[in-house]
N, C-alpha and C positions, 0 to 999 in steps of 0.2 A: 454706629454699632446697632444691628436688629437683637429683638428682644422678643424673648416666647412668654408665656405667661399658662404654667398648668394649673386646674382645678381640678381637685380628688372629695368626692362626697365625704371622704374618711375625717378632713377637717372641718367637717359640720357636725357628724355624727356617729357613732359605733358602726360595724357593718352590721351586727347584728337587732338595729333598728332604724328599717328599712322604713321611708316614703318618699312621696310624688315630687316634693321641692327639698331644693338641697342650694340655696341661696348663698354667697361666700362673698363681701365686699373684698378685693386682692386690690391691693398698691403696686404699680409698675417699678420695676428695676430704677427707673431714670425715669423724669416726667419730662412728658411731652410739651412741645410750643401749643398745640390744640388738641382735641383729643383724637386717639390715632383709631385707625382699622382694624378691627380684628376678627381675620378669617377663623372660623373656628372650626375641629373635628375632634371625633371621638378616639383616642387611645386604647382604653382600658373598660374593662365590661362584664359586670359579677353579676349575673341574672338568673331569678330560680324557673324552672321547666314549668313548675306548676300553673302559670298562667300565664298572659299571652306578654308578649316580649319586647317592653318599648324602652326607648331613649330617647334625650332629645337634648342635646348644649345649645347654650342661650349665654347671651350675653347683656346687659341694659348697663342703665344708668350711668357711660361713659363719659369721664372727664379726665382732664392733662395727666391728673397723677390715679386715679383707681378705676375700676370698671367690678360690678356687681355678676358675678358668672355664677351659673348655675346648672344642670340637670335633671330635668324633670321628665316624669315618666305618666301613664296611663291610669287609671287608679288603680286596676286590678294588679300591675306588672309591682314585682316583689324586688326590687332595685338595690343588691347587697352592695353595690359598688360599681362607680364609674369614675373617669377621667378624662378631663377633655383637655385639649390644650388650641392656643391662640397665638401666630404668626403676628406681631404685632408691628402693624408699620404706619412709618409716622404719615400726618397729612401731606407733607410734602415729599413725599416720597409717591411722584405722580408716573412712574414709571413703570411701576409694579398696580397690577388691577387687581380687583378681587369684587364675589359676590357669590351668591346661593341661588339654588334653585329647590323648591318641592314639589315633588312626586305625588300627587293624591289617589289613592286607587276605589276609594270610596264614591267618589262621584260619580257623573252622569253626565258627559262620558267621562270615562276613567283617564289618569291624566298618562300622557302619550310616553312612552318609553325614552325618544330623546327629542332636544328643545334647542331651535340653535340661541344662541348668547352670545351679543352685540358687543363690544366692547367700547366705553364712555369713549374713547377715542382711537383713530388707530394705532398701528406699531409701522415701523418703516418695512419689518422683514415677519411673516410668521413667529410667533411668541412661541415660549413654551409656555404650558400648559398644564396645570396639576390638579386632582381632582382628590377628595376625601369625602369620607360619610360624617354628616354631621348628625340626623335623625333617623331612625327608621319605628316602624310597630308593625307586629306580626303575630298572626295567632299560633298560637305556643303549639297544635297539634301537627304539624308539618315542619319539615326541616328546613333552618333558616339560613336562608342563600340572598345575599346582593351583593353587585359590584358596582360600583361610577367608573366613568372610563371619559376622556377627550376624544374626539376624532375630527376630521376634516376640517383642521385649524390652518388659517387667513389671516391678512392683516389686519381683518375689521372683525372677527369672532370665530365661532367654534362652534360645536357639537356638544352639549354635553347628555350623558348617558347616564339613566340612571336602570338596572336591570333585575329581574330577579330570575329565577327558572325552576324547571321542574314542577311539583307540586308547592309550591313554599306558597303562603297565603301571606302577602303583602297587604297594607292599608295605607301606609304611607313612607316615601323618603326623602330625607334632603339631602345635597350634597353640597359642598363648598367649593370653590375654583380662585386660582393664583395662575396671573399670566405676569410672564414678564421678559423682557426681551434675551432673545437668547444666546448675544453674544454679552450679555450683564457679568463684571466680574464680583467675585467677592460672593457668587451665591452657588451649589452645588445643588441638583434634585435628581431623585430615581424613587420608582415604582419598584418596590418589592415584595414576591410572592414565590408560596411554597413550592407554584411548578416549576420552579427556576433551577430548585435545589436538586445535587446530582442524584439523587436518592428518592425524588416524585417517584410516585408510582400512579397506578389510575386512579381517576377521582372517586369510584366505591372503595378504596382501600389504604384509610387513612396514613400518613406520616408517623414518622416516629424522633423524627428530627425536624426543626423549625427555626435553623438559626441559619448568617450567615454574612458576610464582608462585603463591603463599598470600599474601590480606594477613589480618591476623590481627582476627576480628570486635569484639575489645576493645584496644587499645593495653596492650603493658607497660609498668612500669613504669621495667624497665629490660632490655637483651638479654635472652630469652630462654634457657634451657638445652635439646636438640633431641632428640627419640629419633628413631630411623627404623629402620623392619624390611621384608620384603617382606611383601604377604602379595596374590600371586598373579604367577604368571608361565606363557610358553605358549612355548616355543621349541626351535629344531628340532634333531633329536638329530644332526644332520651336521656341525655343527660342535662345541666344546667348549661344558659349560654353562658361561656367564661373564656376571656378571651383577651389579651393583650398585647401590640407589641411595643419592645422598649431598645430603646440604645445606652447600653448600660456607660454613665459616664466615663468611668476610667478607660472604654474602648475608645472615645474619641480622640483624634490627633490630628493634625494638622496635614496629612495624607490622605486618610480615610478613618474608617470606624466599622464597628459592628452591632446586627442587629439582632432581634431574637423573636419570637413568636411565642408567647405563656399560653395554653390552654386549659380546665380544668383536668381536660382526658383526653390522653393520645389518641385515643379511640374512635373518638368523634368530631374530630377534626376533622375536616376534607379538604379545604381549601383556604387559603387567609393571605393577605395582602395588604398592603402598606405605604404610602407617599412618606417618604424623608426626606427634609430639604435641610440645607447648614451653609449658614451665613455667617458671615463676620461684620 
């Protein structure tokens, strides 16, 4: 049975007193034989405009049964609220890969938009491939656009992407990455976003709807268990960044489920995007 494990700043603190560490020792569902992997990404994201706009999940101090997760941000960035969450898979579970990469745009030279990633071993056939935002920082006066994407995935590794565009002023991102082979039973994954939805319109003219259904291409066996991270969002730096997507429990079933998209303002949405994966 895989096991997810979220972190919400809220069970450290008020939202209404905000700072840079947000530390949480969390106990696993079931302890591990060693202590296990965990990929990690951002869900959930309560950020005020007033100054510049960072995030960052962390994980440390991992053992069999607890791991110390946290969210820390920039000093200036006003961090009302985040969530992360962590795909947690055991040491032996050598089939399924995972690792991070970051983005530095501060440097000299600046770091390269995409990176290929080797994979510790190969697969017999092309894996699949999932990507999520784990960190980013951006200056609050331009509007905040990134995506992570896979591409030109092999037996031995992949492409990963990480992008920003327009005027958006990047400093830095990380992303996380989940391969795993892709005829694996027992695991379901898809990439969801709002141009998908029948009701997109162009990207200067935001959404007024953000939801929407996965049925799942194998039946479980029984409920699923759900990961979800973002990995791409485009919204405008005039209101606060606020920004969530969740899979409300009671939608999942042993078919499919559904997801949803929270923003503070319909208005300022442009674009948002999503990795859901559900395992049993």
């Amino acid at each position: 049975m895989s096991t997810v494990t979220k972190h919400n700043t809220l069970d450290v603190r008020p939202r209404d007193m905000p700072y840079a560490d947000n530390s949480h020792q969390i106990f696993f569902s079931r302890t591990f034989v060693d202590p296990p992997r965990l990929p990690l990404g951002l869900c959930e994201l309560d950020i005020d405009r007033k100054a510049n706009i960072s995030a960052n999940a962390m994980v440390e101090d991992i053992t069999k049964e607890s791991a110390k997760y946290d969210i820390t941000s920039e000093s200036q960035t006003i961090l009302y609220q985040a969530t992360s969450m962590s795909y947690n898979l055991a040491p032996g579970n050598l089939e399924i890969l995972s690792g991070h990469h970051m983005r530095n745009m501060t440097g000299t030279p600046k770091g390269p938009e995409s990176v290929r990633i080797d994979f510790d071993h190969p697969f017999v056939t092309p894996p699949k491939v999932l990507v999520f935002i784990r960190a980013f920082d951006f200056n609050k006066d331009r509007n905040w656009r990134l995506e992570t994407t896979a591409s030109c995935v092999d037996t031995e590794g992949f492409t990963l992407n990480i992008r920003t565009w327009g005027d958006s002023i990047l400093y830095a991102a990380q992303a996380t990455w989940v391969a795993y082979p892709e005829d694996r039973q027992h695991i379901f994954s898809a990439s969801v976003h709002t141009e998908d939805l029948e009701q997109a319109l162009a990207w200067d003219r935001p959404l007024d709807r953000f939801r929407g259904e996965i049925k799942f291409s194998t039946e479980f066996w029984e409920r699923p268990v759900v990961f979800v991270a973002l990995n791409k969002f485009d919204i405008d730096c005039r209101c606060n960044f606020t920004l969530k997507i969740d899979v409300p429990q009671n939608s999942v079933t042993t078919t499919g489920l559904k997801w949803r998209f929270t923003p503070e303002d319909n208005r300022r949405l442009y674009l948002a995007g999503a990795t859901i994966i559900a395992v049993d």
